[in-house]
C-alpha positions in Angstrom: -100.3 113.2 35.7 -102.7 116.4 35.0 -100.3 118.9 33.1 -102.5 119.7 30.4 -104.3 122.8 29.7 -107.3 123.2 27.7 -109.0 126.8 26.9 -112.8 127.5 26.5 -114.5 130.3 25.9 -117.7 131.0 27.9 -120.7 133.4 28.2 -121.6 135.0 32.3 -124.8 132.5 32.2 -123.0 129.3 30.9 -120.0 129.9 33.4 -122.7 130.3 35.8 -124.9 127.2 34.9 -121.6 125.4 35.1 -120.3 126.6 38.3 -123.7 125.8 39.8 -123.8 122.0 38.4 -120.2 120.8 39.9 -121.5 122.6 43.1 -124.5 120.4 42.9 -122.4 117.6 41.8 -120.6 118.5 44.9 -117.4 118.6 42.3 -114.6 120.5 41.4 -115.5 122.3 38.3 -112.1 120.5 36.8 -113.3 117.3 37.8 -116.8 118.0 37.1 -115.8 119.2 32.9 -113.6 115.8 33.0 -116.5 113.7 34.0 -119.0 115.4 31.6 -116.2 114.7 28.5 -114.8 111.8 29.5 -117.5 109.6 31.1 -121.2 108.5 30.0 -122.5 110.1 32.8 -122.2 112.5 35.5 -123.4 111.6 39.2 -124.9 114.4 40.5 -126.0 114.7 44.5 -128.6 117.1 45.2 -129.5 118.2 48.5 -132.6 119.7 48.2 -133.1 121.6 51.6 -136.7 123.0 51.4 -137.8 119.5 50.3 -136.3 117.9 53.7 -138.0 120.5 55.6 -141.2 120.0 54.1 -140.8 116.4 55.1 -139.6 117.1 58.2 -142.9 118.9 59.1 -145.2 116.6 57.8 -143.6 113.4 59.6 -144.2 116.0 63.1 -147.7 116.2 61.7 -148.0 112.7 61.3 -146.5 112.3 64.8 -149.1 114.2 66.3 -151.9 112.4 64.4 -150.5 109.3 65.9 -150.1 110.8 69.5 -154.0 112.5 69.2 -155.0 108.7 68.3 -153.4 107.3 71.4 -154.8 109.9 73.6 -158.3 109.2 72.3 -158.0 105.5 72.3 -156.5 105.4 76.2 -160.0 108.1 77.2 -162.2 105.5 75.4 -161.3 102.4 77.1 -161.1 104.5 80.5 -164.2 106.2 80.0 -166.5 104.6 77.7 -166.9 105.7 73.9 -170.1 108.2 74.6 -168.1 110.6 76.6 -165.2 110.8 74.2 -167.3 111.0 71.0 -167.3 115.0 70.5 -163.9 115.2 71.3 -163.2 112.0 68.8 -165.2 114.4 66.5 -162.6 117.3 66.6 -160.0 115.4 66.2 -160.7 114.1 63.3 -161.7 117.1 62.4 -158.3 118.6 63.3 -156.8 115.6 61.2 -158.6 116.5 58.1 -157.0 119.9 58.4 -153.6 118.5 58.4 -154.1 115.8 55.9 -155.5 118.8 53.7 -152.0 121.1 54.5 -149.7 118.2 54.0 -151.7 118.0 50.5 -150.9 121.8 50.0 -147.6 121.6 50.4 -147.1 118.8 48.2 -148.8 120.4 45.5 -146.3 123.7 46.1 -143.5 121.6 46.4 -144.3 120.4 43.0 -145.1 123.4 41.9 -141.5 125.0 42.4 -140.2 121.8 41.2 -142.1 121.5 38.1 -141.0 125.7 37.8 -136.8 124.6 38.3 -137.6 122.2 35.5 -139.0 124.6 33.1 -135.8 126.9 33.7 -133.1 124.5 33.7 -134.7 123.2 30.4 -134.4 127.5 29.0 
């Protein structure tokens, strides 16, 4: 049974810091101070909803690199491959341009990674 109190005294920013850890821990603060003092480690889930939507858009890019592929493939066995070799062209053209923004966001998603890093470690 969980009768016991203990007391701590804590600055705005560390109550803060802490309060946003058990929520990432998807904790309890109680539960979440328990685990930090009386376990080796603390479990923590993060969610990170920017990255899932970042992934989400490049698997639709992906998708549509896939479905420009098909499209090109069915219109050169139908046709013949000299009448679909501008078109074949832009494409790949057009597929360069998203290989090069799914690149870009990588590097910015890495960015504002690498930048949470540097401030949980201040």
């Amino acid at each position: 049974m969980k009768n016991k109190v203990v007391g701590i005294r804590l600055s705005e920013e560390e109550l803060q810091s802490l309060i946003k850890k058990a929520e990432l821990a998807k904790m309890k603060m109680s539960a979440y101070i328990r685990d930090i003092l009386l376990k080796d480690k603390v479990v923590v889930q993060v969610i990170d909803t920017h990255d899932k939507l970042i992934k989400l858009r490049q698997l639709s890019l992906l998708s549509s690199i896939s479905n420009n592929a098909n499209q090109l493939a069915k219109k050169a066995n139908t046709l013949g491959i000299n009448q679909t070799k501008t078109e074949i062209l832009e494409k790949l053209d057009e597929l360069l341009d998203i290989t090069k923004t799914i690149v870009l966001e990588q590097q910015d998603n890495w960015s504002v990674l690498s930048d949470t890093e540097d401030a949980n470690v201040n």
